[in-house]
C-alpha positions as CSV (number, residue, x, y, z in Angstrom):
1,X,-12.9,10.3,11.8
2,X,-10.3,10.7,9.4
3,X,-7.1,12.5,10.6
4,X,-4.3,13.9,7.9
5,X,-0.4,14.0,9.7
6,X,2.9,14.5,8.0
7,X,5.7,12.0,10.0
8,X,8.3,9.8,9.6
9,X,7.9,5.8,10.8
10,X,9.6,4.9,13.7
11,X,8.5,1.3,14.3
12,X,6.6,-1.5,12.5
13,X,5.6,-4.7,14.1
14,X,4.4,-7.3,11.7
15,X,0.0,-8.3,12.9
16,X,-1.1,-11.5,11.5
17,X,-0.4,-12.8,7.9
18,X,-0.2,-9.6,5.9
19,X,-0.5,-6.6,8.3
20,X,1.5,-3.9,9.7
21,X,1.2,-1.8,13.0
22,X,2.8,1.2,12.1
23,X,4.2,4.0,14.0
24,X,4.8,7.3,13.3
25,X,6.8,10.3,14.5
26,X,4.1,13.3,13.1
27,X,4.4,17.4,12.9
28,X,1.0,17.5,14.2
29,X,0.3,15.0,16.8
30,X,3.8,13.5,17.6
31,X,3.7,9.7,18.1
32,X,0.8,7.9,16.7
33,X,0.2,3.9,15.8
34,X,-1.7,2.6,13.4
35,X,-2.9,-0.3,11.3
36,X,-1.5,-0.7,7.7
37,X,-3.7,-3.5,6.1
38,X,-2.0,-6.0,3.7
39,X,1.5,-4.1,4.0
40,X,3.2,-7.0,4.2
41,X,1.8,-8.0,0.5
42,X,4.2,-7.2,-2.2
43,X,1.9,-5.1,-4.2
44,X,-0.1,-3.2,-1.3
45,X,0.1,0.4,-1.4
46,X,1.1,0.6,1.6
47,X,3.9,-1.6,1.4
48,X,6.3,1.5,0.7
49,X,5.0,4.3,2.8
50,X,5.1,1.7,5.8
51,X,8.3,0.8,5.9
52,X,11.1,2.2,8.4
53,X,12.1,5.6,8.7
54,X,9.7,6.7,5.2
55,X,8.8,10.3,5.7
56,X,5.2,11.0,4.3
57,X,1.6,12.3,4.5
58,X,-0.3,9.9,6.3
59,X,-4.1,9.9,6.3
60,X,-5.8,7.2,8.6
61,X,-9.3,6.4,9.6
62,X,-9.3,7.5,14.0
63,X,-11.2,4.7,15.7
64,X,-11.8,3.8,19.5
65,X,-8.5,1.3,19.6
66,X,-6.3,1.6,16.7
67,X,-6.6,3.7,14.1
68,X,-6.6,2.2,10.1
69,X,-3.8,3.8,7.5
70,X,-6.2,5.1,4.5
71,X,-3.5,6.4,2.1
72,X,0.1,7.5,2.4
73,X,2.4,9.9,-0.5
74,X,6.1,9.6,0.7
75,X,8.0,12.5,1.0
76,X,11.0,10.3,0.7
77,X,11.6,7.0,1.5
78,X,15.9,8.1,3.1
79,X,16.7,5.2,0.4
80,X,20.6,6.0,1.2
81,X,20.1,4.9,5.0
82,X,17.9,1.9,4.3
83,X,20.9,0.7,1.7
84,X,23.6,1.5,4.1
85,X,24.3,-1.2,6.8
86,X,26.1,1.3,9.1
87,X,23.3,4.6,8.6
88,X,20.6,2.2,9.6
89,X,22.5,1.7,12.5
90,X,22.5,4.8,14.0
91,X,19.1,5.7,12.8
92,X,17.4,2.6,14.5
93,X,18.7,4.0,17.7
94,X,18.3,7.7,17.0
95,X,14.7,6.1,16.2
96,X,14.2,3.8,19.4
97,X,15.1,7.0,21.7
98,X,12.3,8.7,20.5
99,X,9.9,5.7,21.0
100,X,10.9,5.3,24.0
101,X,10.8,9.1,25.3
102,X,7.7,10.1,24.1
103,X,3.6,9.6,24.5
104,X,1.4,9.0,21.8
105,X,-0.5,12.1,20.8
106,X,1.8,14.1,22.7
107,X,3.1,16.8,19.8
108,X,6.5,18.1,20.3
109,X,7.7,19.9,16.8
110,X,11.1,20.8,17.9
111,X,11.5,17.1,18.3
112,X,9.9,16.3,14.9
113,X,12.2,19.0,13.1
114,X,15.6,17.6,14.9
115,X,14.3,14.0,14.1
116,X,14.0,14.8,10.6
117,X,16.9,17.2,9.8
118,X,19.1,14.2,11.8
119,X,18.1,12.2,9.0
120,X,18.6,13.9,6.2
121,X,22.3,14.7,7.3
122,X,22.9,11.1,7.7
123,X,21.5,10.1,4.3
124,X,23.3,12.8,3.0
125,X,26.9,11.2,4.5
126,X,27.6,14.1,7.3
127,X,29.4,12.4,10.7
128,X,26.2,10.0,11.9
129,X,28.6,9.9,15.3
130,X,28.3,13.6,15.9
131,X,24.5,13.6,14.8
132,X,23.6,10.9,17.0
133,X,25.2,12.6,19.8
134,X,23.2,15.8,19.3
135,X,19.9,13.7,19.3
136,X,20.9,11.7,22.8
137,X,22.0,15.3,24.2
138,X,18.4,17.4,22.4
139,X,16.8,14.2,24.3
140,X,18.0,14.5,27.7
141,X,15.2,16.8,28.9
142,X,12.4,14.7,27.5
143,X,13.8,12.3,29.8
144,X,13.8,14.5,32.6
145,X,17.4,14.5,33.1
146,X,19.7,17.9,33.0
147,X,23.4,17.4,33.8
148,X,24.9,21.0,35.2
149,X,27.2,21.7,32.6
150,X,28.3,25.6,32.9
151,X,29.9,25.2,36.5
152,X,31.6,22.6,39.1
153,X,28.2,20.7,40.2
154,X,29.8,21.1,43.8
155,X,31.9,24.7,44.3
156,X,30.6,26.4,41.1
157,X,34.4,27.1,39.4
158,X,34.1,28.0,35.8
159,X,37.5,27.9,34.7
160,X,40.1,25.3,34.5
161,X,40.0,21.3,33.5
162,X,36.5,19.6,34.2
163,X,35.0,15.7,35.0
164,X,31.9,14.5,34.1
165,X,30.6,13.0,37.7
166,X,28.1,10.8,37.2
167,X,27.5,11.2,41.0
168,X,27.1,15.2,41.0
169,X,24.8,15.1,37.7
170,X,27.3,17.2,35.8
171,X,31.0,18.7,35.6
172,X,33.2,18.8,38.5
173,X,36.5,21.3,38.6
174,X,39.7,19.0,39.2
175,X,39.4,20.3,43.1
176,X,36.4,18.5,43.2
177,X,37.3,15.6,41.5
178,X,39.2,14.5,44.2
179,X,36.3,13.3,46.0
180,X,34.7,11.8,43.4
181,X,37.2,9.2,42.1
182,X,34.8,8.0,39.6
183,X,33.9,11.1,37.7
184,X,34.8,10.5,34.0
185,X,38.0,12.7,32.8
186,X,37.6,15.0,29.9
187,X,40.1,16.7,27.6
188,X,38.9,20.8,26.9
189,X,37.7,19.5,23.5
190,X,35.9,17.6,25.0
191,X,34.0,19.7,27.4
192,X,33.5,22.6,24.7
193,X,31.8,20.1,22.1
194,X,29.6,18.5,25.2
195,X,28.9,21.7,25.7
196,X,28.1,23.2,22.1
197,X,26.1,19.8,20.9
198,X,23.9,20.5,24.3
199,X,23.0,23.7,24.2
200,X,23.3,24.9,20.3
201,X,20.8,24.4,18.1
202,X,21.5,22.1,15.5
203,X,21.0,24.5,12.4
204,X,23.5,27.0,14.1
205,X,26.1,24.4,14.9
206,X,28.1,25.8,11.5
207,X,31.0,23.6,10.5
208,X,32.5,21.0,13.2
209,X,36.1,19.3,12.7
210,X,36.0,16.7,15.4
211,X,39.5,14.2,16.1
212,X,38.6,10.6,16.9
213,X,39.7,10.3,20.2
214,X,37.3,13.6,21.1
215,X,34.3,12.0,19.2
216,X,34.8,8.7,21.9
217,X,35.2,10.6,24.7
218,X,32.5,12.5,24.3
219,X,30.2,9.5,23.6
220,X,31.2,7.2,26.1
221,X,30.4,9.7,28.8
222,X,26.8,10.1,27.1
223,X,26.4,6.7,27.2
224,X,27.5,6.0,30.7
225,X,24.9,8.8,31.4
226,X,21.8,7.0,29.8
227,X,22.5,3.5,31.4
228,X,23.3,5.2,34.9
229,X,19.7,7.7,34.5
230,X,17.5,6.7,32.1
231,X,16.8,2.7,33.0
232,X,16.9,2.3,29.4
233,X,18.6,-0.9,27.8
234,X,18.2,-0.8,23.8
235,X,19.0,-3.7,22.0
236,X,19.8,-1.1,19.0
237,X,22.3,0.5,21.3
238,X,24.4,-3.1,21.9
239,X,24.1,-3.1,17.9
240,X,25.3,0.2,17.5
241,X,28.1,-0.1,19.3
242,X,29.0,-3.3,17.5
243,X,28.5,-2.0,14.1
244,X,30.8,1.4,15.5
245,X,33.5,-1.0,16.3
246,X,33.0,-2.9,12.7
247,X,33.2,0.8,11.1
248,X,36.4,1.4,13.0
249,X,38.3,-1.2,11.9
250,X,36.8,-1.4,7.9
251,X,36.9,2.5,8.0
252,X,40.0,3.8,10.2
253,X,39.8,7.2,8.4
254,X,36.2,7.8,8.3
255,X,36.3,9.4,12.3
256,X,38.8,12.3,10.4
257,X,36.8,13.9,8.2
258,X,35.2,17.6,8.6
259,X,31.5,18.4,9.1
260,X,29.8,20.8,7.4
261,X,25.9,21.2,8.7
């Protein structure tokens, strides 16, 4: 049976001499694999449309194991992150937490739709840090995690200075903090953007100016959060974070500039 889906590929792992496995993000039917014969051959059609991240109609022939790619027209191919050492960075993590959240054949378009506008933002030279954040914060829930972040996780204070507490799976007030000696700090800033990146969807997020020293706050706490919940260790993470602290220090004024999604 032959099955029509528009996606963007997640994953390839090279099969024998010439051949692809290919996986795709879809609109349709969320995560699907499948086999793109001879991809690997220089002048095989397919050797485009299966590369990383290429956004395209995909039609492939559904079998009892693994389906076979029939044709593929690209949408686009996100050139500017392929080229770009850094952009590929984020986007093969952005990329790997969707693998690893999701089922095949499990369609989620919200997911699809933040996947893909992610993408184009990044090509297009918006704040990857800031974009990536959104996705590991929009991903929380697939996870089945949910940090409580309107009130103290323990007396239920709204106002005043808060903590992440890792512990309390959300904010604590500084009252509460006292107990929990390991809950991470934050500044307001902080907390507001944790809070706006979360719950905002990402087409209503307007214009954010974000100061360094917010930006890695805010990301360290969401990663101590993934490694202490999700049981996930990414080797695209460890590279991330190397190539973050390569940008830094070839790009000291990059963290500055203003967003405009």
């Amino acid at each position: 049976m032959l099955q029509k889906c528009e996606g963007i590929v997640i994953r390839t792992t090279n099969y024998g001499e010439s051949n692809k496995i290919v996986v795709v993000y879809s609109r349709e039917l969320g995560k699907v694999a499948f086999m793109a014969r001879g991809a690997k051959k220089p002048n095989s059609r397919f050797s485009g449309v299966s590369q990383a991240f290429t956004y395209a109609y995909f039609v492939f022939q559904k079998g009892k194991g693994l389906g076979t790619l029939q044709q593929g027209d690209i949408i686009t191919s996100f050139k500017g992150i392929k080229e770009d050492l850094f952009k590929t960075a984020y986007v093969t993590y952005i990329s790997d937490l969707l693998d690893k959240g999701t089922e095949e054949l499990k369609p989620n378009p919200f997911l699809f739709e933040l996947y893909q506008t992610i993408l184009s933002y990044i090509e297009e030279g918006y704040d990857a840090d800031i974009l990536t954040n959104i996705f590991e914060l929009k991903m929380l829930p697939v996870f089945g995690l949910q940090p409580g972040l309107n009130e103290c996780a323990v007396c239920g204070q709204t106002e005043g200075d808060f903590s992440f507490s890792f512990r309390e799976n959300g904010v604590v007030c500084h009252l509460c903090r006292e107990n929990d000696r390991s809950a991470a700090p934050m500044s307001r800033n902080t907390f507001r953007l944790l809070r706006v990146l979360y719950y905002y969807d990402l087409n209503r997020l307007g214009t954010i100016s974000v100061k360094k020293e917010t930006k890695d706050e805010l990301t360290a706490i969401i990663r101590q959060y993934y490694d202490e919940n999700s049981g996930l260790y990414l080797k695209s993470r460890r590279f991330l974070d190397q190539i973050q602290s390569m940008e830094s220090l070839l790009k000291p004024d990059s963290h500055s500039e203003n967003e405009n999604h």
